[in-house]
C-alpha positions as CSV (number, residue, x, y, z in Angstrom):
1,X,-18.4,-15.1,-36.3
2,X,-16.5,-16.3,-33.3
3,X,-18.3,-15.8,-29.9
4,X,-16.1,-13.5,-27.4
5,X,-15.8,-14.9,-23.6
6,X,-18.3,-13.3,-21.6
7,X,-16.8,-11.3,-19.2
8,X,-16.3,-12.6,-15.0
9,X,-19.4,-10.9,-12.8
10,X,-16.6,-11.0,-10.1
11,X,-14.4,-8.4,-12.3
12,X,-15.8,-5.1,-14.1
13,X,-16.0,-4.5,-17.6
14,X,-15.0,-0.9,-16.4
15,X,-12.6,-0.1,-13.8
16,X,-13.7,1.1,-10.6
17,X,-12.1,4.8,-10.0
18,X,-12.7,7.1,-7.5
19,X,-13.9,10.8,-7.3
20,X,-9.6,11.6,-8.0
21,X,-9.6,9.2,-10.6
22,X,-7.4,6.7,-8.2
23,X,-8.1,2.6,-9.0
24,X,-10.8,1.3,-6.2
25,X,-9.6,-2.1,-5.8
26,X,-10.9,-4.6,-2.8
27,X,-9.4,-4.2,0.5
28,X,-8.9,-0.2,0.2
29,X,-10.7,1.8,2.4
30,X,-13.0,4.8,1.4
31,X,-14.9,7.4,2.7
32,X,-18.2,8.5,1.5
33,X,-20.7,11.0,2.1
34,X,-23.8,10.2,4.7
35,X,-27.1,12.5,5.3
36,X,-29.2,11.6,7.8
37,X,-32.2,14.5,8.0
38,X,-29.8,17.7,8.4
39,X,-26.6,15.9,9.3
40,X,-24.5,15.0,7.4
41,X,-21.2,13.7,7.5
42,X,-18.2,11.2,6.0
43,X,-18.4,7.5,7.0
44,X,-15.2,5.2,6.5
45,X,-15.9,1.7,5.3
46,X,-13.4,-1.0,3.8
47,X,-14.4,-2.3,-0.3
48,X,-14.8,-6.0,-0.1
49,X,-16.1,-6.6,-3.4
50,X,-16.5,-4.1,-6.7
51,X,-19.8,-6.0,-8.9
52,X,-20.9,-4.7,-12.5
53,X,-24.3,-6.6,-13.0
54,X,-24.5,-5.4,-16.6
55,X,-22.0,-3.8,-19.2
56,X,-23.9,-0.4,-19.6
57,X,-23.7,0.3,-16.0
58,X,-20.9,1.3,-14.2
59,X,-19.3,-0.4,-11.1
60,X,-20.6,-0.7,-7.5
61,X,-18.6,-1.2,-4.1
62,X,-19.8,-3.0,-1.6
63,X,-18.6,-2.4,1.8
64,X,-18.3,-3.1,5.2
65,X,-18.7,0.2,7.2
66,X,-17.1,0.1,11.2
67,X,-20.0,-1.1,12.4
68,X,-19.6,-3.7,10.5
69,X,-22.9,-3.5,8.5
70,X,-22.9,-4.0,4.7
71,X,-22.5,-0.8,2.4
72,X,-23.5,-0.4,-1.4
73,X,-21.9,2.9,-3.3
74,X,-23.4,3.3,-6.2
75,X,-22.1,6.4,-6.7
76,X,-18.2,6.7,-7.1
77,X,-18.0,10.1,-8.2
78,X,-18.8,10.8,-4.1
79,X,-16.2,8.6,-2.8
80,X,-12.4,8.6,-2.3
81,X,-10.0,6.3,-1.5
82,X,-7.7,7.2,1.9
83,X,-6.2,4.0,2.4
84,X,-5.3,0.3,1.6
């Protein structure tokens, strides 16, 4: 049996979509939901790198939001991409 090339940790075994189904690739911009006690609200942040750290679990952006702090979405069914 031949052995298949492991798949890159820097690119997904499953593509990263959005809540629209649009391709979430690095340098877009997103907004995503934020809840702080009864607050809530959408934060902007720009995708500087999409990790999969295991094949049965689905992608996760990480991003830097305008404060420039680092931002980990787990879950892409919340965001949406507004811009590249």
């Amino acid at each position: 049996m031949l052995d298949k090339p492991r798949p890159s940790i820097d690119k997904p075994t499953v593509p990263a979509s959005d809540f629209l189904g649009c391709p979430v690739e690095v340098g877009h911009a997103v907004v995503y939901p934020v809840r702080r006690g009864s607050k809530m609200w959408m934060q902007k942040a720009n995708v500087t790198q999409i990790v999969q750290h295991d094949r049965t679990q689905p992608p996760l952006l990480v991003c830097l939001n305008p404060a420039g702090r680092k931002v980990t979405i787990q879950n892409l069914d919340n965001c949406v991409v507004v811009g590249d």
